[in-house]
C-alpha positions as CSV (number, residue, x, y, z in Angstrom):
1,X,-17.9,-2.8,-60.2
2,X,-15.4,-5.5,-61.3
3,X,-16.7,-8.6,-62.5
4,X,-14.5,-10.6,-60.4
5,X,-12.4,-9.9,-57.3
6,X,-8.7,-10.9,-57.8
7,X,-6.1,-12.2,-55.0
8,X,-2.9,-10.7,-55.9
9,X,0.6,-11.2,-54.4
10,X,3.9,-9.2,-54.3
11,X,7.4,-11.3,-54.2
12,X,9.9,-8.5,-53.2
13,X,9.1,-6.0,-51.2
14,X,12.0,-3.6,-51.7
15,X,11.8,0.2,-53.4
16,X,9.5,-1.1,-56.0
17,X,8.0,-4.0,-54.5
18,X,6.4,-1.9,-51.7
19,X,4.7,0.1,-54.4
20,X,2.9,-2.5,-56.0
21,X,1.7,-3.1,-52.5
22,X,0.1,-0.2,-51.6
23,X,-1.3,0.3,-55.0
24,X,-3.0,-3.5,-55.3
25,X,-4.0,-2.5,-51.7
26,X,-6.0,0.5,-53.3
27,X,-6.8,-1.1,-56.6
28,X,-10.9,-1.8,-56.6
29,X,-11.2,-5.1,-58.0
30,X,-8.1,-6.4,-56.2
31,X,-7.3,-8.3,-52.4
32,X,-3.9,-8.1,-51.4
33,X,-3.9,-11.2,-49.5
34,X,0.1,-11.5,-48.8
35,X,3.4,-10.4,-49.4
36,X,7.2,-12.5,-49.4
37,X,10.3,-11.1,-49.1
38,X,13.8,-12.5,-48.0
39,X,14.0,-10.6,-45.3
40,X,11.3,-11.5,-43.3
41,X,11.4,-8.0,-40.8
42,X,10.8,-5.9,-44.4
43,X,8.0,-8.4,-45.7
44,X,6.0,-8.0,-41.9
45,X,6.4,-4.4,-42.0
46,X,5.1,-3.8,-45.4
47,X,2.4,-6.3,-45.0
48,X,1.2,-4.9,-41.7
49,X,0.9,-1.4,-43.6
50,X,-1.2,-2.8,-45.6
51,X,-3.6,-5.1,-44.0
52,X,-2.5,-8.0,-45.3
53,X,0.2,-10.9,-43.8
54,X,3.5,-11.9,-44.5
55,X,4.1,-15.7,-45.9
56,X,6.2,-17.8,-47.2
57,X,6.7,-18.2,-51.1
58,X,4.7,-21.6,-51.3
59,X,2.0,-20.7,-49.3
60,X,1.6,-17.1,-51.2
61,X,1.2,-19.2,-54.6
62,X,-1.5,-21.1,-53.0
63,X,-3.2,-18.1,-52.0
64,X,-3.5,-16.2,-55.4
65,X,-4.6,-15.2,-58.8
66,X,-1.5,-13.1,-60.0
67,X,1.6,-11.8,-58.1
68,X,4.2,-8.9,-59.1
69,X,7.7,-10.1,-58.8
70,X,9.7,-7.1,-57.6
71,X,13.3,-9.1,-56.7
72,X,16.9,-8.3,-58.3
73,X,17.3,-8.7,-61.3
74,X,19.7,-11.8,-61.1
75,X,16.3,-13.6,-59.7
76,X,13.7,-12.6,-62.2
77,X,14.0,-16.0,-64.1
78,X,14.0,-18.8,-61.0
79,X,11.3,-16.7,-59.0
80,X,9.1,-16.1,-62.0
81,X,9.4,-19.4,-63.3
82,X,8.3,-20.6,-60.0
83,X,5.3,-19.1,-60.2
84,X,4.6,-20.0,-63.6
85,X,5.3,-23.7,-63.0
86,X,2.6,-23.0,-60.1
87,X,0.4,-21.5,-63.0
88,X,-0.3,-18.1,-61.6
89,X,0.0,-14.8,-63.9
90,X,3.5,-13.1,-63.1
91,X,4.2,-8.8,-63.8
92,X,7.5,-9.2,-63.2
93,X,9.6,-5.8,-63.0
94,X,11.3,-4.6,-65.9
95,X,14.0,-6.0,-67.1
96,X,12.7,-8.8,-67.6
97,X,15.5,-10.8,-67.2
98,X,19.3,-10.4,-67.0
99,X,20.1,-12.8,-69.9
100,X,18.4,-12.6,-72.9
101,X,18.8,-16.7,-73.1
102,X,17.5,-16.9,-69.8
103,X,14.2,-14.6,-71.0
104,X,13.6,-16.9,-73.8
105,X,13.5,-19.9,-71.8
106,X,11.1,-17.9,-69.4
107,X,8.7,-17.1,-72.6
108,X,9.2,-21.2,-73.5
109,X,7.8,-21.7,-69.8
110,X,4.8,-19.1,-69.7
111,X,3.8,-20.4,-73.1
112,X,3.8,-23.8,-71.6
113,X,1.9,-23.0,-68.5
114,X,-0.7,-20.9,-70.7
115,X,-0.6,-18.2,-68.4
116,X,0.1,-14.1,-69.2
117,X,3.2,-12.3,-68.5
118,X,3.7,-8.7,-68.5
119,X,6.6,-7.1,-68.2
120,X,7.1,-4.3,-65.7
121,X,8.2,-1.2,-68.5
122,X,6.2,1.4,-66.4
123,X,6.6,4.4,-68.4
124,X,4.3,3.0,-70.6
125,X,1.5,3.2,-68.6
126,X,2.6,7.0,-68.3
127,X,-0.1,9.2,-69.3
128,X,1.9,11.6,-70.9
129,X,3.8,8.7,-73.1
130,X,0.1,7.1,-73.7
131,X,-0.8,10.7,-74.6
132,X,2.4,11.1,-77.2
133,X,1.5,7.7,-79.0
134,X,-1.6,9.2,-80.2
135,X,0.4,12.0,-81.6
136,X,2.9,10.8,-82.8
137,X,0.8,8.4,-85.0
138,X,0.1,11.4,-87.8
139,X,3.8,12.6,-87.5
140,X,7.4,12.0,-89.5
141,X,9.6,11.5,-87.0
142,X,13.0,12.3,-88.0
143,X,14.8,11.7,-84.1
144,X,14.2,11.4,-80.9
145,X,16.3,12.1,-77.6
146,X,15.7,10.8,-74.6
147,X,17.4,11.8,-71.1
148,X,16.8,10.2,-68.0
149,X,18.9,11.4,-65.5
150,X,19.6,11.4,-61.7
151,X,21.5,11.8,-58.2
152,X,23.6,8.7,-57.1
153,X,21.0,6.4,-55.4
154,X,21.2,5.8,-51.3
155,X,21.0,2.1,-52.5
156,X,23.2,-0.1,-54.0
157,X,22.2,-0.9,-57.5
158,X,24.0,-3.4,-59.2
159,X,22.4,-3.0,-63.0
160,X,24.3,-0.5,-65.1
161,X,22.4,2.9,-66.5
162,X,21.9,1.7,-69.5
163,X,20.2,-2.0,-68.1
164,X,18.3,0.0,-64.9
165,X,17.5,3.6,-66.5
166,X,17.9,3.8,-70.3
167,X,15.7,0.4,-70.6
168,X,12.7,2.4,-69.9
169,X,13.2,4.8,-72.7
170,X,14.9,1.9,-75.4
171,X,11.6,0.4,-74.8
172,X,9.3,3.4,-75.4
173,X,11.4,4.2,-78.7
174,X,10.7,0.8,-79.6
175,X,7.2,1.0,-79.3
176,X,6.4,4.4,-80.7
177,X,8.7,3.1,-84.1
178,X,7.2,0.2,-84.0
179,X,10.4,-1.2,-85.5
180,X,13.9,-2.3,-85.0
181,X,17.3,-0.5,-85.0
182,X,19.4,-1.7,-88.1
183,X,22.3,0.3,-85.5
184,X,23.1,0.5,-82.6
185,X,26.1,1.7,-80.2
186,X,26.9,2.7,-77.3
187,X,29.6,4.3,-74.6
188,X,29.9,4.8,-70.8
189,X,31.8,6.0,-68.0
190,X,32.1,5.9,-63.9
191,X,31.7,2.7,-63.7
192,X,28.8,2.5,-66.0
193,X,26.6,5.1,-63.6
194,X,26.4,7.5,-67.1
195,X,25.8,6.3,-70.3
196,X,25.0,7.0,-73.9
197,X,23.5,5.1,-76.9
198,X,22.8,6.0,-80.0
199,X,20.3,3.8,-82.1
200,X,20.1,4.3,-85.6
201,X,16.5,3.1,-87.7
202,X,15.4,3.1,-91.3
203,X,14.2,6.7,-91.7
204,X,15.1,8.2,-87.7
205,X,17.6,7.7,-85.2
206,X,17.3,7.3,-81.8
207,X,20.3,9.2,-79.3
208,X,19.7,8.2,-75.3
209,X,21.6,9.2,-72.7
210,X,20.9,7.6,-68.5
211,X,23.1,8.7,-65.5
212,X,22.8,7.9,-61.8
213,X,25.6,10.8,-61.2
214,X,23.5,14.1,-62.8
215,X,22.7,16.0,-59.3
216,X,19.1,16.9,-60.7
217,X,16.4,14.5,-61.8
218,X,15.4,14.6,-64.7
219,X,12.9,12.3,-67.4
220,X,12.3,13.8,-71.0
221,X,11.8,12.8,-74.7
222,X,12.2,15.0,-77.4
223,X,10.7,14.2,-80.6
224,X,11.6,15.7,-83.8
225,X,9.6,15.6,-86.6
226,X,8.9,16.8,-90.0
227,X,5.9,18.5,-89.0
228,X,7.2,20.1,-85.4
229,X,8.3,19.3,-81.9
230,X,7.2,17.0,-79.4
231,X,8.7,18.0,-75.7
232,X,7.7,15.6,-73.3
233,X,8.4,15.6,-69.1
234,X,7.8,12.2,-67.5
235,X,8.1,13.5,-64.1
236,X,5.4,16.9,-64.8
237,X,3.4,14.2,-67.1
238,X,3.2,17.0,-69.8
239,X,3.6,17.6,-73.4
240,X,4.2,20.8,-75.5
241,X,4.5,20.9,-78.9
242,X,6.5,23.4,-80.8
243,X,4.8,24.4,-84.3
244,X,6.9,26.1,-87.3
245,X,6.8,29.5,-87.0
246,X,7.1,32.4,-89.8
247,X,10.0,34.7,-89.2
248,X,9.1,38.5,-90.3
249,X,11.1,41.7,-89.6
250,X,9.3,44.4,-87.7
251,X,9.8,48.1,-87.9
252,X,10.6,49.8,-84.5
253,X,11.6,53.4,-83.5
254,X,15.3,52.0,-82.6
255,X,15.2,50.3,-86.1
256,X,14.4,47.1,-87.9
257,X,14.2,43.7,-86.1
258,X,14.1,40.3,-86.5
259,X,11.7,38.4,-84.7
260,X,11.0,34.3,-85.0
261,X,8.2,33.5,-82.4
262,X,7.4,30.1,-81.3
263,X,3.9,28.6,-81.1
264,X,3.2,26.0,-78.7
265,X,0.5,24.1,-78.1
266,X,0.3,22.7,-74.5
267,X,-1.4,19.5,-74.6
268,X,-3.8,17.9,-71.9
269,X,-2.6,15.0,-70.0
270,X,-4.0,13.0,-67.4
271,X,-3.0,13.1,-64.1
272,X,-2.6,9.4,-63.3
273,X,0.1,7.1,-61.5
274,X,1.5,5.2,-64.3
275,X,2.4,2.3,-61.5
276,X,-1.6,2.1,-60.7
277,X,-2.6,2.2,-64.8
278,X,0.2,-0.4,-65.0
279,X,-1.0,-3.1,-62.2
280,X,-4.7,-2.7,-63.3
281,X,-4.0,-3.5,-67.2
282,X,-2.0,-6.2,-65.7
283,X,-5.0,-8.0,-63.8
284,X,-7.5,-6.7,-66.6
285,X,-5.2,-8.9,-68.8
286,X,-5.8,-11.9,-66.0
287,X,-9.2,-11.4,-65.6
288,X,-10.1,-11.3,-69.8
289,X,-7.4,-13.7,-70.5
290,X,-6.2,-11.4,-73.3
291,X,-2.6,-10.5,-74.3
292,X,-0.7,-8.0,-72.0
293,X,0.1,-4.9,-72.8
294,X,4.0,-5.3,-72.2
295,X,4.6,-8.8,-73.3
296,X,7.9,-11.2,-72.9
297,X,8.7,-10.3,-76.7
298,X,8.8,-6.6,-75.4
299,X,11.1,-6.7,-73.0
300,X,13.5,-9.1,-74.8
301,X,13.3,-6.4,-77.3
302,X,14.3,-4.3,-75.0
303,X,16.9,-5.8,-73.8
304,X,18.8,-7.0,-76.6
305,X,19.3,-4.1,-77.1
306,X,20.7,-3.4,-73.8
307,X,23.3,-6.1,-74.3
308,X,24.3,-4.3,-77.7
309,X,24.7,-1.1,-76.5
310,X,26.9,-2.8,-73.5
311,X,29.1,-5.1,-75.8
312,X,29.3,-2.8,-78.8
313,X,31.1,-0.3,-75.9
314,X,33.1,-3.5,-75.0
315,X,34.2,-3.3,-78.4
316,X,35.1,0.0,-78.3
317,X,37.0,-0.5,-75.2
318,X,38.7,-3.9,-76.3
319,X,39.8,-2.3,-79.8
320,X,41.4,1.2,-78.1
321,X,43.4,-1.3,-75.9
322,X,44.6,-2.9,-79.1
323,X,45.8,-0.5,-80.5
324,X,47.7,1.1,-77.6
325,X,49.5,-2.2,-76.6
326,X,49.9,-2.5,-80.5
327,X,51.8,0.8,-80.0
């Protein structure tokens, strides 16, 4: 049993919100003890699925240990300082903030109040990607490629690709590297629904591609490296690697042939919700006081890069307009 039961609180209880709801709701070692949304009619009903009461923001800070923060982006910063300043421990959903300024002055705050932040990059709290950091450890990566792909979503999103989808892989490139791009750029088209990046590092490079237009979902990292293949599928939470193979010619009765078979190892992952692994090394992190496992500095990380890949196509853009009124 848990050494101590924690009160927990979800601010936004929209797509992703209502998720962390039900999950603290199941989580041993957790009391979901209220929910706040803007829209009161969403916060009752997601409250009343789960046992629990909708409340107003000030009363919810009174009432717990640690809260998700599950709003828009554009209100990461005001909502999570709020809590801060209140001196509860925030996850508040990836990215962290809009503004990189804005995330520093967040990090200023949380430093401040002496209180843990984690940052809501789920996919690394994916079995599968906790799996392949284990492997990749013994390996000489030479490039990865990362798609994340999708149908056009029945809500409005008002992040691009590259700051709503292709953060979740910039971030899990960053932390399998463990290092910095020295490059980085980036293009984009309908509206910036598909995107591409390509970030470039000491000895590998990095090429991304997100889309909210691909009529097929779809969530995989390759990994090429010296040694062999790494094929990973978010969605199956699987892993296969491909090994180098000998080619050999083989005598048949219709004549010689060549023949180049793969060998692939199928590796074992566990089957667990990254969203529940996520939300209980958050509170772990609250209960021990230790650091989280996705701090402030990683999702600025991962979001700097976000605003070079955006502005670096801006350059692009602003530079073939140049020229053609040049012309």
């Amino acid at each position: 049993m848990p050494s101590e039961l924690l009160t927990v609180g979800v601010i936004g209880v929209g797509t992703m919100g209502q998720h962390h709801a039900r999950v603290y709701d199941e989580l041993e070692g957790a009391s979901l003890v209220g929910v706040f949304d803007v829209d009161p009619e969403r916060a009752r009903t997601v409250a009343e699925r789960h046992g629990t009461i909708a409340v107003g923001l000030e009363t919810l800070l009174e009432r717990v240990d640690a809260v998700s923060v599950a709003v828009p982006t554009a209100h990461h910063h005001a909502v999570a300082t709020t809590c801060l300043e209140a001196g509860i421990p925030v996850l508040v959903e990836k990215p962290v903030v809009a503004d990189p300024e804005a995330g520093r002055e967040l990090r200023a705050t949380a430093d401040a109040a002496g209180v843990p932040v984690q940052v809501g990059h789920v996919e690394r709290f994916n079995p599968a990607v906790e799996t392949l950091a284990e492997i990749v450890e013994g390996l000489s990566v030479v490039a990865l490629t990362a798609r994340r792909l999708g149908p056009p979503p029945a809500r409005r999103i008002e992040d691009s690709a590259v700051l709503d989808l292709m953060i979740h892989d910039i971030d899990v490139v960053l932390a399998l590297l463990d290092e910095e791009p020295v490059g980085v750029t980036g293009c984009a088209t309908a509206g910036n629904r598909h995107a591409g990046a390509l970030l470039e590092f000491p000895e590998a490079m990095a090429s991304l591609t997100a889309s909210r237009l691909t009529q097929r979902k779809v969530r995989t990292l390759e990994i090429t490296a010296e040694q062999c293949l790494v094929a990973v599928d978010y969605l199956e939470q699987s892993i296969e690697i491909h090994r180098r193979s000998v080619p050999e010619y083989v005598e048949r009765e219709e004549g010689v042939r060549f023949r180049h078979e793969s060998l692939i190892e199928r590796v074992r992952v566990p089957n667990d919700e990254p969203l529940r692994n996520e939300l209980a090394s958050f509170l772990e992190a609250v209960r021990t006081g230790s650091t989280p496992e996705v701090t402030i500095d990683d999702g600025l990380a991962a979001l700097e890069i976000v605003r070079e890949i955006e502005a670096g196509r801006d350059d692009v853009r602003a530079t073939v307009d140049l020229e053609i009124s040049h012309d």
